[in-house]
C-alpha positions as CSV (number, residue, x, y, z in Angstrom):
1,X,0.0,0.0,0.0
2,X,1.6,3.4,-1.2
3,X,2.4,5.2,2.5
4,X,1.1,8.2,0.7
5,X,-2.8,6.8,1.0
6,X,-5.2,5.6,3.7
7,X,-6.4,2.0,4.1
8,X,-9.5,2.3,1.9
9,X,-12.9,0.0,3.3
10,X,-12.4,-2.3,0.0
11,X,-8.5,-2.4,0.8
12,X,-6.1,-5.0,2.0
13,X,-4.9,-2.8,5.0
14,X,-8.3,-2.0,5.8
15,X,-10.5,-5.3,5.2
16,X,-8.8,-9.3,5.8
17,X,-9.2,-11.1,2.9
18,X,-10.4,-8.0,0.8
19,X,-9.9,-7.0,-3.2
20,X,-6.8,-6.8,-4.1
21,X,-5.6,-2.5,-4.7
22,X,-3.2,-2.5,-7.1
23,X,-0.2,0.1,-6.3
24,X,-0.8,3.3,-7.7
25,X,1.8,5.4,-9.6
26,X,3.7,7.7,-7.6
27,X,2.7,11.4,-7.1
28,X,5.5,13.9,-6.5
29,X,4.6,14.8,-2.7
30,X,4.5,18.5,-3.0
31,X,1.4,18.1,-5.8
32,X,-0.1,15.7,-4.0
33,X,-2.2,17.3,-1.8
34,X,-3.2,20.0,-4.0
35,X,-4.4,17.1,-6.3
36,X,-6.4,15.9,-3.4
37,X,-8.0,18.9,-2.2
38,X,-9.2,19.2,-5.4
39,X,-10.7,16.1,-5.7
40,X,-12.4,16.7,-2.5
41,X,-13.4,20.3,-3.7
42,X,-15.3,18.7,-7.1
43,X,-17.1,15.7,-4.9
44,X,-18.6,18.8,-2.9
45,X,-19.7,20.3,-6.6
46,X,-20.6,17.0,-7.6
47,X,-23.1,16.9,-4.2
48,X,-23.9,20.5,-4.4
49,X,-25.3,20.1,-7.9
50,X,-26.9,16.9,-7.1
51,X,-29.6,18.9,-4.7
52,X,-29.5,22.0,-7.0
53,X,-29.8,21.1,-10.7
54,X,-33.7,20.5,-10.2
55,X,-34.1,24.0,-8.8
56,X,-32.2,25.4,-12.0
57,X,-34.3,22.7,-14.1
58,X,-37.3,23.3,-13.3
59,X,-37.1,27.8,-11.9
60,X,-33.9,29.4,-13.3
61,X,-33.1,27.7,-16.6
62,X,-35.7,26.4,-17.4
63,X,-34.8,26.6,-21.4
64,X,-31.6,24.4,-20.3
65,X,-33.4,21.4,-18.8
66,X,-32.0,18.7,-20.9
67,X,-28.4,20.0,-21.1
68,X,-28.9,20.3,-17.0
69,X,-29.9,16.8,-16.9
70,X,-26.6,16.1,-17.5
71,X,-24.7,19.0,-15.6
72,X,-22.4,16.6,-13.4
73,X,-21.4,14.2,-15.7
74,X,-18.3,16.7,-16.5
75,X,-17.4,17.2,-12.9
76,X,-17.6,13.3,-12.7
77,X,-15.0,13.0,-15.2
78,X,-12.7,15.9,-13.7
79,X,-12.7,14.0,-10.6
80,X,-11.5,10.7,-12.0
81,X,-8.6,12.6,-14.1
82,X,-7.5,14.3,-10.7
83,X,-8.1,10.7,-8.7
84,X,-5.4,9.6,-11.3
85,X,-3.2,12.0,-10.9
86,X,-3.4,12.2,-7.6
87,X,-3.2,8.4,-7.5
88,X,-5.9,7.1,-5.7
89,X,-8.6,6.8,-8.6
90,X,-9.8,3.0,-7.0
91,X,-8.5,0.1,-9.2
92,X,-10.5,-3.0,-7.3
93,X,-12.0,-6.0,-8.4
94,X,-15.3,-3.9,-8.3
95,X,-14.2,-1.2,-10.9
96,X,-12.4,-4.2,-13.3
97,X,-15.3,-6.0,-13.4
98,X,-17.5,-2.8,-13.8
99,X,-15.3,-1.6,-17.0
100,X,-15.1,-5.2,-18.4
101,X,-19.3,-5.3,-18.4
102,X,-19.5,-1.3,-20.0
103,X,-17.5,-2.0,-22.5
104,X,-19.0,-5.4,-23.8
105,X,-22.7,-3.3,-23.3
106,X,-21.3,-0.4,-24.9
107,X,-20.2,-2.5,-28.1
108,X,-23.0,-4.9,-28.3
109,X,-25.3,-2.3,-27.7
110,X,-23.3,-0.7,-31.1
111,X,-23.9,-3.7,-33.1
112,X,-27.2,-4.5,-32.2
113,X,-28.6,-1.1,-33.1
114,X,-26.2,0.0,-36.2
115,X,-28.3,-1.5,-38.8
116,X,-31.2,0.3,-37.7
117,X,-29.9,3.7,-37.0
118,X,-27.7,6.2,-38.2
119,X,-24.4,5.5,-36.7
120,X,-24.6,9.3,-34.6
121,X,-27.7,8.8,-33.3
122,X,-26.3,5.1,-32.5
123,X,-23.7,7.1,-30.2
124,X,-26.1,9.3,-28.8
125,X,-28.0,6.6,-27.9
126,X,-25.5,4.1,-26.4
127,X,-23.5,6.9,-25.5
128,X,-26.4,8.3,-23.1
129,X,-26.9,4.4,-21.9
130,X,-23.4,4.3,-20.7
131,X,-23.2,7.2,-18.6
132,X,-26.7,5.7,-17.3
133,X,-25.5,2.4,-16.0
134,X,-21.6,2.8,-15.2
135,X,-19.8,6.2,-15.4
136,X,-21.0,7.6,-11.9
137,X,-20.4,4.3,-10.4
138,X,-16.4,4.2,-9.9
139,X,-17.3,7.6,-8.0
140,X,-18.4,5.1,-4.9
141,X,-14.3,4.4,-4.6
142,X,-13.2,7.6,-4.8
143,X,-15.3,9.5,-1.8
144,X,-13.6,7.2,0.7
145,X,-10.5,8.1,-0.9
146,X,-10.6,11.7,-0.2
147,X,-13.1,11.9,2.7
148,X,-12.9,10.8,6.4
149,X,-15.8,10.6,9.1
150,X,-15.7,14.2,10.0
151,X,-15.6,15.0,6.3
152,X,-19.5,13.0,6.2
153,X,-20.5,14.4,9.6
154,X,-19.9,17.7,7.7
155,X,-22.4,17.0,5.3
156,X,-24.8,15.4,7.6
157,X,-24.9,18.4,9.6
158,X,-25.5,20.8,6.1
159,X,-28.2,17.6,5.6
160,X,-29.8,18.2,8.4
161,X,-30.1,22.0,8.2
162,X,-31.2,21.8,4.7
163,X,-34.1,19.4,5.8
164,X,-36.1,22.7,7.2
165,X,-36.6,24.6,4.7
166,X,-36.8,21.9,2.0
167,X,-39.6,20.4,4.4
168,X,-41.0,23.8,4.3
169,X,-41.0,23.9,0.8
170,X,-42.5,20.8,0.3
171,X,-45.6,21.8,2.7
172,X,-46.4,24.6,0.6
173,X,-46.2,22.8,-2.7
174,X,-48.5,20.6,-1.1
175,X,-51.1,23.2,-0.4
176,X,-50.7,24.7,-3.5
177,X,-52.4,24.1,-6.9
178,X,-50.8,21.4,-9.2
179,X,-49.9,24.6,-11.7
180,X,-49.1,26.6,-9.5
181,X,-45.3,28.0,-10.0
182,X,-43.9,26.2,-7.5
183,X,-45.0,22.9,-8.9
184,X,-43.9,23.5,-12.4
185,X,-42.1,20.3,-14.1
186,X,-38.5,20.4,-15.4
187,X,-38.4,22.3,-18.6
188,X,-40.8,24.7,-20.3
189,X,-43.5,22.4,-20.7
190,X,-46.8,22.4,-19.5
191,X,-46.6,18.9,-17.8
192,X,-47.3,18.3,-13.8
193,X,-46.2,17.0,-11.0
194,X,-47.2,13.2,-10.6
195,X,-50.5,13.1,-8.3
196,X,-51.0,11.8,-5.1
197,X,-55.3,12.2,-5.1
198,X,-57.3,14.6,-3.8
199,X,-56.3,17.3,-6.4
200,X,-52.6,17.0,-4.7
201,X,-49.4,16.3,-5.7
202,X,-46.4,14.5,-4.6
203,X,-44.4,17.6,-3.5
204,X,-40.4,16.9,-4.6
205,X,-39.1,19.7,-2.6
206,X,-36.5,21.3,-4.8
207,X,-35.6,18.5,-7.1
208,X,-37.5,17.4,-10.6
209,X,-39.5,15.1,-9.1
210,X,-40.7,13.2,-5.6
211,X,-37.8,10.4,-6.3
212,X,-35.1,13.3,-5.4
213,X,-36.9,14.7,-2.3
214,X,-37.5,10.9,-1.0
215,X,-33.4,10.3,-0.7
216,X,-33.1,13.8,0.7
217,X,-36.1,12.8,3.0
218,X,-34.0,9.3,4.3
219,X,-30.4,10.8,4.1
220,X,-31.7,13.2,6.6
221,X,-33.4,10.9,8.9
222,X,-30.1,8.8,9.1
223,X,-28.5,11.8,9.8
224,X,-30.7,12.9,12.7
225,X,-30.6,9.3,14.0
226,X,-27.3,9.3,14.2
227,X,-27.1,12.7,15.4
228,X,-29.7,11.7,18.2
229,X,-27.8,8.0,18.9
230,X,-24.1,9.6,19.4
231,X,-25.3,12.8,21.0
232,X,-23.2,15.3,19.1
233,X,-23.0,18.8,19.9
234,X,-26.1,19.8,17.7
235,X,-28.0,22.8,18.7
236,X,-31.5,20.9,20.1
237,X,-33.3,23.9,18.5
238,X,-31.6,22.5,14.7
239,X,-32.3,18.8,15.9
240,X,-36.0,19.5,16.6
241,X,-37.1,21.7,13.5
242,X,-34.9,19.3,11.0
243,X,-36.7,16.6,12.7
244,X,-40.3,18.5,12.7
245,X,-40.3,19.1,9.1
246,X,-39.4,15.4,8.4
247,X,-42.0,14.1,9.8
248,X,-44.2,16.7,8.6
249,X,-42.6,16.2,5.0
250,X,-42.9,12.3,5.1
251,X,-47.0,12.4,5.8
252,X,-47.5,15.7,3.0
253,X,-45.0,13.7,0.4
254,X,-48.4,11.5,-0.7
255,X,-45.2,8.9,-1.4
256,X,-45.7,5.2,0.1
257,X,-42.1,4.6,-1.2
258,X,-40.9,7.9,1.1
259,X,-42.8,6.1,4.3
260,X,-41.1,2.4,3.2
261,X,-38.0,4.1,2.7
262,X,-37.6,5.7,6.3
263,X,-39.3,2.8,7.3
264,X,-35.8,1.0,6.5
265,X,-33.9,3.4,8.5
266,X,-35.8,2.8,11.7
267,X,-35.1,-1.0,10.8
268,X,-31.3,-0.2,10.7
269,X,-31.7,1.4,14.1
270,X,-34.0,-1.3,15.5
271,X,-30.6,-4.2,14.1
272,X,-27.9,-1.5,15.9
273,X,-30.0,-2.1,19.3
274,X,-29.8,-5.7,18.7
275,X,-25.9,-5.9,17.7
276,X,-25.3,-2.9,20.5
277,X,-27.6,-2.9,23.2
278,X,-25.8,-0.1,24.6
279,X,-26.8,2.2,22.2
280,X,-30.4,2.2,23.6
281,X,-29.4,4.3,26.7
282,X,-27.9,6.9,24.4
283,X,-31.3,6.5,22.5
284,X,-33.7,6.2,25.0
285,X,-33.1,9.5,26.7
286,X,-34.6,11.1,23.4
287,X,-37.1,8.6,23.3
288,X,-39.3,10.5,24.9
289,X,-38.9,14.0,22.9
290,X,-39.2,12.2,20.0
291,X,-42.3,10.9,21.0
292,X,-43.8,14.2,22.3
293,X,-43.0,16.1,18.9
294,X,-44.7,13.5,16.5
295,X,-47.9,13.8,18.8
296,X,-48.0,17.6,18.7
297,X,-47.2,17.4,14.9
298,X,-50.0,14.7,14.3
299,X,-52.7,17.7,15.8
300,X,-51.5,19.8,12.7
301,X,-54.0,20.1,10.0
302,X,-51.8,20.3,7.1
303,X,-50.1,17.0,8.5
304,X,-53.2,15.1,8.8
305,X,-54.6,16.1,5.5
306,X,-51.0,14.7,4.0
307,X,-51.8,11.6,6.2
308,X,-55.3,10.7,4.8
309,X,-54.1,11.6,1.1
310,X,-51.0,9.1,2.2
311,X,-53.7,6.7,3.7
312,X,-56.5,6.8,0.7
313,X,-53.4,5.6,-1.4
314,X,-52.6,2.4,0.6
315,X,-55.8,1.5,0.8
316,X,-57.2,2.3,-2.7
317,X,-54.2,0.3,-4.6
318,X,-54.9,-2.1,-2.1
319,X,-58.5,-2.2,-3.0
320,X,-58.1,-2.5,-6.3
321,X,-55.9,-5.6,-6.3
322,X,-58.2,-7.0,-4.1
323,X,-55.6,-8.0,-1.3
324,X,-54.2,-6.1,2.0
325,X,-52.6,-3.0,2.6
326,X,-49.7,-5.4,3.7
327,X,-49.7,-8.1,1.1
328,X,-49.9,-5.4,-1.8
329,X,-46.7,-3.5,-0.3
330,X,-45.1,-7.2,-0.5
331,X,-45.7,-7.6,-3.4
332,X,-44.6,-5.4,-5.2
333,X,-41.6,-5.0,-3.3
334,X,-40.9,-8.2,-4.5
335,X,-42.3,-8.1,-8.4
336,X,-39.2,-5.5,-9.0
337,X,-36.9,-8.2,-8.7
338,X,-38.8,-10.7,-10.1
339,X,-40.6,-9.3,-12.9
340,X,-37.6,-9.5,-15.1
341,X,-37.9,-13.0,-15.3
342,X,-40.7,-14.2,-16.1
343,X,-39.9,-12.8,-19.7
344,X,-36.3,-13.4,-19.8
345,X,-37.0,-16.3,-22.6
346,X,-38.8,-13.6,-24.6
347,X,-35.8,-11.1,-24.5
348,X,-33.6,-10.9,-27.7
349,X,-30.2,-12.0,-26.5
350,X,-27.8,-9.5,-27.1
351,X,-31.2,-6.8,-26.1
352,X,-32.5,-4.4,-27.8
353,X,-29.4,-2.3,-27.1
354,X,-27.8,-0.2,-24.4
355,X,-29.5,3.2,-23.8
356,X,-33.1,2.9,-25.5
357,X,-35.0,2.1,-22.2
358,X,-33.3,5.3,-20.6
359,X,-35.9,8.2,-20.7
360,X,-33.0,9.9,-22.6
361,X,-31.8,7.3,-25.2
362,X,-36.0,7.4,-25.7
363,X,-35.6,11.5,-26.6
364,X,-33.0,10.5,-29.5
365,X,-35.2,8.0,-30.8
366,X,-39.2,9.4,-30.5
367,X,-38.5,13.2,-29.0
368,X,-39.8,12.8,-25.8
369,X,-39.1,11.1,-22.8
370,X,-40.6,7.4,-22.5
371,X,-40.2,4.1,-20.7
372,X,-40.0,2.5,-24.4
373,X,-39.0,-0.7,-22.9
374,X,-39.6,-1.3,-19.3
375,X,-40.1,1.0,-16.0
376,X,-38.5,-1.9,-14.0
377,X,-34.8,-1.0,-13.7
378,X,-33.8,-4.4,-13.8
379,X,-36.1,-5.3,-16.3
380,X,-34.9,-2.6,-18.4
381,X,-31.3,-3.6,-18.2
382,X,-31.9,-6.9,-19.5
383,X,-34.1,-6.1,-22.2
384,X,-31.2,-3.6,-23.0
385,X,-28.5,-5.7,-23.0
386,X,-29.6,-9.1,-23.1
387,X,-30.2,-11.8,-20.3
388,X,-26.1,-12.7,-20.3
389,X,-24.6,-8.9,-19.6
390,X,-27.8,-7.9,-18.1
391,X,-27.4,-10.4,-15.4
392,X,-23.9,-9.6,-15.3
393,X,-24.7,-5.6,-14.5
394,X,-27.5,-6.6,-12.1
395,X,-25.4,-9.4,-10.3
396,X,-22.2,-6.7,-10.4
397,X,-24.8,-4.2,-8.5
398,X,-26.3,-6.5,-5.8
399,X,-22.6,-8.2,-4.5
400,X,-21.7,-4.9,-4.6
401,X,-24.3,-3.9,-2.1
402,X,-23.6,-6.7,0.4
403,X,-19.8,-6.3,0.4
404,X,-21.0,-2.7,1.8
405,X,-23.6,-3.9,3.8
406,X,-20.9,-6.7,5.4
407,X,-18.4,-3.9,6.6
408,X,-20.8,-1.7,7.7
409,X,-22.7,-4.2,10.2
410,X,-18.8,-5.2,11.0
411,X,-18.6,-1.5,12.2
412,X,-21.6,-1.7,14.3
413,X,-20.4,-5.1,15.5
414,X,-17.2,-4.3,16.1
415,X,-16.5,-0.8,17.7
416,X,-20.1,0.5,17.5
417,X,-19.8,2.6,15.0
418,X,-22.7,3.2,13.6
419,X,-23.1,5.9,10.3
420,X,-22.6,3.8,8.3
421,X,-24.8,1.2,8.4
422,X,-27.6,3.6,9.1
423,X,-26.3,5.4,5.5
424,X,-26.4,2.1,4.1
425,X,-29.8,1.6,4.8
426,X,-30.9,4.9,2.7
427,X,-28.7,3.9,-0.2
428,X,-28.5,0.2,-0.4
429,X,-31.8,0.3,-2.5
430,X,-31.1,2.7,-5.1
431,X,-27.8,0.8,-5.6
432,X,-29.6,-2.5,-6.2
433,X,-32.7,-1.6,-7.9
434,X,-33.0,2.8,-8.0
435,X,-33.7,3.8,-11.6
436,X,-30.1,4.4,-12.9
437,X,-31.7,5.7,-16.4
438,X,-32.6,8.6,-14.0
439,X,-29.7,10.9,-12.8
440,X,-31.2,11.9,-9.8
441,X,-31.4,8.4,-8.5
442,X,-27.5,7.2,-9.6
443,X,-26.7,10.2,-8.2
444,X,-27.8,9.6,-4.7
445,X,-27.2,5.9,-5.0
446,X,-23.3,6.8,-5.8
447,X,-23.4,9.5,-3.1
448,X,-25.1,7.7,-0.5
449,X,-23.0,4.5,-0.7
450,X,-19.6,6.7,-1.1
451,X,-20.4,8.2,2.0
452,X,-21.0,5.3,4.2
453,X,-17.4,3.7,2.7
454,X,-16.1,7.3,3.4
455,X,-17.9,7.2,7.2
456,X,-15.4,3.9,8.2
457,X,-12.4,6.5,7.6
458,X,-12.1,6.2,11.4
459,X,-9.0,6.3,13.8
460,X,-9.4,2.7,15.0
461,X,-7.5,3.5,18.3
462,X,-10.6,5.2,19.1
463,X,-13.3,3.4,20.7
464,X,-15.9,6.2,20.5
465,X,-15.3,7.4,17.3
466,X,-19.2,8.9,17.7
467,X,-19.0,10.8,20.5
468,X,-16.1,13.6,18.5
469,X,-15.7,17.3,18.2
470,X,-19.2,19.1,16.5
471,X,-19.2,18.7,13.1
472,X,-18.4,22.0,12.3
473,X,-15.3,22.4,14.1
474,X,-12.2,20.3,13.1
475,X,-10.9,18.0,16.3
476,X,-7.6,20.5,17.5
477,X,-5.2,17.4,17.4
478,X,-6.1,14.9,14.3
479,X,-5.1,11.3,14.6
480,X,-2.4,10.6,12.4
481,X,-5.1,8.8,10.0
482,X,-6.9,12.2,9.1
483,X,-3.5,14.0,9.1
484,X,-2.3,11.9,5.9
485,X,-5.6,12.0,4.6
486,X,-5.8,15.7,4.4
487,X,-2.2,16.4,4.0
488,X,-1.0,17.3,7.2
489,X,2.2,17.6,8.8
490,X,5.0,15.7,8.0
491,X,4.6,12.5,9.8
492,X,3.5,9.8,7.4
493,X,3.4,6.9,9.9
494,X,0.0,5.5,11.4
495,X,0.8,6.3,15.0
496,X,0.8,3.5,17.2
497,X,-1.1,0.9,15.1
498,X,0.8,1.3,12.0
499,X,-1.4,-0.5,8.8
């Protein structure tokens, strides 16, 4: 392991029995960390676009929505030609693998649709399903690379304070009329929001639509939990109004998959009880707050009207497939990872080529955004690339899901650390299954799942790496872990457990 870089999660140093790293080339030290830092400067554009490009989608630009659609693709590949220079662009069996199935997807995908199309729009098209399925991905790698626990606790704490006005904003979109300006689509068309009955719609806060505003919705609440479980030095006045607005913004979101998907982040924290019983004193002492603001909020009109519209939609798609509330939300939990399947002998081999079920490769090809092949993600990346290399992708996705999953219970289990598995709970699901033909949801599934591998960046000397300095203020002496990490000093050792 070059002494120059931090054990990574997916390394050697860092994991027994991991993949192997291979050395990276080396960096003239006085470039180095001016490399780094501005690595670590472009993953912050790459995340400050991420919650912004809706608001200049669908209010500033609105003229520019499809080029914006695409606004961090360039940073994506700044930060990868930096990661290289700076030589810590990740080079594990995860990205091999990755570039081995995008380049058999890009070129079958070429030769599947070349006798059909123009050979530019043929680029367009693949070129558009490439940057879909796989160039975001390798970002995963490079967060931990660049990032340490305080670095995430940073953004949680931005997370947090961003959840109040954004639940805010979400409230008033709910009260307002579907056309009103504040519920415009992406673009300059005259399209709306999708509904959620009862001449509402599902508010999406300040992204395109109510997929962005539901991974805002769980990155905050495993934030908060975490916030709430370590007892960091939060101001309780930030801890109750992030965590007021949402609840608030959960019951006005008229999104079942918004109440499932914090529903899995109260199931992390229920498994860190189990593995670390100890954590429910820390807990328990705001047990009872917690409980005391989510009856006051329930008494709020606008909350309960979110409720029943929330409500009428269990029950009515429950109604009309005849089955329970509970059965209906298993099942189709379920029929996403089966549906594929059941059609798989119906599927042209090689697909019908990379790119056309995207909702962009369908713009090239009929002018307008379209599920031409499938809405199901992993139905559509069979059908695009065939049952072989779809498999491939999907398979690639979901063992990349429990190798994160494995080390961040191990952190829980271990030293009771516990970001990261609660961050793995919000993106685990977007990673496996999230629509990757939208950018919104690759983003956060890349974001999410770089943050919990950047989140094990810990100082393992430290027993309570949980209970550290606010997240606003650096720690005044850094462990000789962060200190290489960010460049620091001239001591390149590991301190007393050197790895």
């Amino acid at each position: 392991m070059n002494q120059d870089r931090p054990p990574m999660p997916f390394s050697k140093a860092a994991v027994p029995n991991g993949p192997s790293v291979r050395k990276p080339p080396p960096v003239p030290a006085g470039n180095r960390p001016k490399i780094l830092g501005t690595v670590r400067k472009l993953i912050w554009l790459y995340l400050i676009l991420l919650i912004f490009e809706g608001a200049l989608r669908k209010w500033v630009m609105p003229e520019y929505s499809n080029p914006l659609l695409i606004i961090r693709d360039p940073v994506v590949i700044l930060i990868y030609m930096f990661a290289i220079a700076g030589g810590v662009f990740p080079r594990n069996i995860f990205v091999i693998s990755l570039a081995i199935i995008a380049f058999l997807s890009w070129a079958v995908g070429f030769l599947v649709l070349q006798p059909y199309l123009p050979p530019q729009m043929v680029l367009l098209i693949t070129g558009y399903g490439f940057r879909s399925n796989f160039l975001h991905l390798p970002l995963i790698f490079v967060f931990p690379a660049v990032f340490d626990f305080e670095d995430v606790k940073r953004i949680g704490w931005w997370t947090i304070l961003g959840m109040v006005p954004m639940g805010l904003l979400m409230v008033l979109q709910f009260r307002a009329s579907p056309d009103s300006f504040i519920n415009r689509t992406a673009g300059v068309g005259e399209g709306l929001q999708i509904a959620a009955g009862g001449g509402k719609i599902r508010p999406p806060g300040i992204f395109s639509f109510v997929l962005g505003a539901i991974f805002y919705l769980t990155a905050a609440a495993a934030f908060l939990i975490h916030a709430v479980i370590s007892k960091l030095n939060y101001k309780t006045w930030l801890v109750i109004a992030s965590g007021f607005f949402l609840v608030v913004a959960v019951g006005c979101s008229g999104s079942r998959a918004a109440v499932l998907s914090v529903g899995l982040i109260l199931f992390a924290l229920g498994l860190i009880l189990v593995i670390r019983p100890s954590a429910v004193n820390k807990f328990g002492r705001n047990l009872l707050l917690v409980a005391v603001v989510v009856w006051l909020i329930s008494y709020i009109p606008i909350f309960r009207e979110g409720v029943s519209v929330l409500s009428n939609r269990f029950t009515e798609t429950a109604e009309a497939e005849e089955t329970t509330i509970v059965k209906d939300m298993v099942s189709r939990m379920f029929g996403t990872f089966t549906e594929p399947f059941y059609g798989i002998d119906r599927m042209p081999f090689w697909g019908y080529g990379l790119g056309v079920g995207t909702n962009g490769g369908a713009r090239f090809l009929v002018g307008r955004a379209a599920f031409l092949l499938a809405e199901n993600e992993w139905s559509r990346v069979m059908m695009e690339s065939g049952p072989i290399l779809g498999l491939l992708f999907i398979f690639w996705r979901v063992a990349l899901m429990l190798r994160i999953g494995f080390l961040a219970l191990r952190q829980v289990w271990r030293s009771g650390h516990t970001l990261p598995l609660l961050l793995f709970s919000t993106g685990f699901f977007p990673l496996i299954n999230g629509s990757f033909g939208q950018p919104t949801s690759v983003g956060f599934a890349v974001a999410l799942m770089g943050l919990c591998l950047a989140a094990m960046n810990v100082n393992e000397t430290d027993p309570t790496p949980e209970t550290s300095q606010p997240v606003l203020q650096r720690v005044a002496s850094r462990s000789a872990y962060a200190s290489r990490l960010h460049g620091d000093g001239a001591d390149q050792s590991n301190g007393s457990a050197d790895r």
